[in-house]
C-alpha positions as protocol buffer text, in pm:
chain_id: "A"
residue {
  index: 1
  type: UNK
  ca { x: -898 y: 940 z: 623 }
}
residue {
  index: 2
  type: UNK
  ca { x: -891 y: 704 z: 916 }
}
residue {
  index: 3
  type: UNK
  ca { x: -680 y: 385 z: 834 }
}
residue {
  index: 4
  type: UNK
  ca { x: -661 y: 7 z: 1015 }
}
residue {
  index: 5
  type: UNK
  ca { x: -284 y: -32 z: 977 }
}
residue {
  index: 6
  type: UNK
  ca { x: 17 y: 169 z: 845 }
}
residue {
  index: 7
  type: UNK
  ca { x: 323 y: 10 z: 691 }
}
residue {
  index: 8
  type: UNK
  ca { x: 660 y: 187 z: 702 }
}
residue {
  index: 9
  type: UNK
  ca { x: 839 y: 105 z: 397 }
}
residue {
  index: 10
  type: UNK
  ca { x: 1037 y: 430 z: 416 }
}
residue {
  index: 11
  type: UNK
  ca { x: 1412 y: 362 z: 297 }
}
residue {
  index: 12
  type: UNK
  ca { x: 1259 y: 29 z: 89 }
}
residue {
  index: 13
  type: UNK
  ca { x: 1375 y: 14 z: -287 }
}
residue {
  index: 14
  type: UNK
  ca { x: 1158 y: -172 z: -545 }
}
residue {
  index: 15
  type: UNK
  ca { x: 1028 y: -425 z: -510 }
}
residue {
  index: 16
  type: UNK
  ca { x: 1046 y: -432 z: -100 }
}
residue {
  index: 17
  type: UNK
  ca { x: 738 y: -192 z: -59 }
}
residue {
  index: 18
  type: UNK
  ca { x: 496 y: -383 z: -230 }
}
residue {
  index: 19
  type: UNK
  ca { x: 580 y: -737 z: -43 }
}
residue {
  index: 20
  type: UNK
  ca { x: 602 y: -558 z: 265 }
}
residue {
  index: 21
  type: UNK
  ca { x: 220 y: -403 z: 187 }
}
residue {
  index: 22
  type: UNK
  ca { x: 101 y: -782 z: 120 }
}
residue {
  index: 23
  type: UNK
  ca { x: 214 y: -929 z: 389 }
}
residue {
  index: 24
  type: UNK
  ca { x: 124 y: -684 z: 635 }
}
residue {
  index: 25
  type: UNK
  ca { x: -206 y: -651 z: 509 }
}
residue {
  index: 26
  type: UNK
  ca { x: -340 y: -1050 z: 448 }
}
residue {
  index: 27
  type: UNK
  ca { x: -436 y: -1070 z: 804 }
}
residue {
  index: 28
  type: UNK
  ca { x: -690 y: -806 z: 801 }
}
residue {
  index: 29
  type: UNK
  ca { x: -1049 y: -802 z: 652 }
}
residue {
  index: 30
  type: UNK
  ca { x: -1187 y: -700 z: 303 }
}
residue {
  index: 31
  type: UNK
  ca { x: -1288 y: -336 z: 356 }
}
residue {
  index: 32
  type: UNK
  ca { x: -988 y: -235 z: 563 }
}
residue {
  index: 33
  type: UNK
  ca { x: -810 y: 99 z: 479 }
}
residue {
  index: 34
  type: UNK
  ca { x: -381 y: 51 z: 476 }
}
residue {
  index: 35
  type: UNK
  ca { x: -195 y: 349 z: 476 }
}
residue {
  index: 36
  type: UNK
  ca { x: 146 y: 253 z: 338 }
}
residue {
  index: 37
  type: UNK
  ca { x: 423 y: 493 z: 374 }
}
residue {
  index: 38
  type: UNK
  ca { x: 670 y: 444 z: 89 }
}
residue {
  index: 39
  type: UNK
  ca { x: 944 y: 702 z: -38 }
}
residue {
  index: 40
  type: UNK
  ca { x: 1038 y: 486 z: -341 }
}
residue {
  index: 41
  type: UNK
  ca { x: 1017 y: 681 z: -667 }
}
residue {
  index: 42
  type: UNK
  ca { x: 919 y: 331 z: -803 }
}
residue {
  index: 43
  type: UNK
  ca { x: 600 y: 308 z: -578 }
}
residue {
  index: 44
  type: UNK
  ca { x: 398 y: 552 z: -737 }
}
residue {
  index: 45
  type: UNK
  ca { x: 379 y: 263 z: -1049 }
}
residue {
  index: 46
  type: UNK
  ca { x: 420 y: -25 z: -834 }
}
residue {
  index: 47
  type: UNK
  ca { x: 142 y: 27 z: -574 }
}
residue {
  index: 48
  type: UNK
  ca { x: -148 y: 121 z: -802 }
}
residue {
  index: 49
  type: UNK
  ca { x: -54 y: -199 z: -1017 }
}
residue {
  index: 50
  type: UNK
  ca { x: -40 y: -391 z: -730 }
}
residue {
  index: 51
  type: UNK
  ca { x: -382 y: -322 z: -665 }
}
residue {
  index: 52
  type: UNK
  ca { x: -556 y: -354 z: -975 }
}
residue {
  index: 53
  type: UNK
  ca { x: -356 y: -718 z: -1001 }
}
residue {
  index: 54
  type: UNK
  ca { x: -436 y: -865 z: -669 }
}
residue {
  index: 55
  type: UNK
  ca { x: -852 y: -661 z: -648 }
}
residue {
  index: 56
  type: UNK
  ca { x: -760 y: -389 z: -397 }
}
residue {
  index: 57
  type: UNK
  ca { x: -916 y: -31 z: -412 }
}
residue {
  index: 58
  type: UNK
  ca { x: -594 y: 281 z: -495 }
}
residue {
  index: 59
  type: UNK
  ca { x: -801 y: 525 z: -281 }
}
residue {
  index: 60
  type: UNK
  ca { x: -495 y: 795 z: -383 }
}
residue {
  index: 61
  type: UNK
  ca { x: -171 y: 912 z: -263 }
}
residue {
  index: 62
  type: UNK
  ca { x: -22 y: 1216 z: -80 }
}
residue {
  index: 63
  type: UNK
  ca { x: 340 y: 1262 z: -123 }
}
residue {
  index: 64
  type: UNK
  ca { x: 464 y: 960 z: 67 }
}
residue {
  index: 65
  type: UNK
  ca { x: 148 y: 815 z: 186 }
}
residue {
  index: 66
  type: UNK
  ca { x: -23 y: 576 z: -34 }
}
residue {
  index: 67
  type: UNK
  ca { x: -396 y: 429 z: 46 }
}
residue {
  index: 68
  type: UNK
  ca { x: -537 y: 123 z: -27 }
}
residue {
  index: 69
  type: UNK
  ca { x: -840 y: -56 z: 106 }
}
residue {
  index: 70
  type: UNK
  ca { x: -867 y: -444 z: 76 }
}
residue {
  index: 71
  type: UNK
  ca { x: -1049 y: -564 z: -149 }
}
C-alpha cells in the first residue's frame, strides 16, 4: 500500500512512538495513509488504541510497519 509519510520510531520505547506518530502526522489531510515504523513490543497495543481514541483508521500491521490513515 502506497503511504503519504513514514515515521521512524525504530529504537523508541513507550510512549515515544505514539507522540512521535501525532505530531508527524497533524499537518497532513484526513484520508492520508502513515506508515509508522515502530519496533516497540508496546506498539502493537498502543497504536491501535491510539487510533480508535483520537478517530484514525488501524489499516493493519506487518512486523514493524504499522498503518494508519487519518481520520
Amino acid at each position: 500500500m502506497d503511504h503519504d509519510l513514514e515515521v521512524d520510531a525504530l529504537g523508541l520505547l513507550c510512549p515515544l512512538p505514539v507522540l512521535r506518530l501525532r505530531k508527524r502526522m497533524q499537518p497532513l489531510p484526513p484520508g492520508a495513509v502513515i506508515r509508522l515504523l515502530a519496533d516497540d513490543p508496546a506498539a502493537h497495543v498502543d497504536v491501535p488504541h491510539f487510533c480508535v481514541e483520537q478517530g484514525h483508521e488501524f489499516i493493519g500491521v506487518d512486523g514493524t510497519a504499522f498503518t494508519i490513515r487519518k481520520g
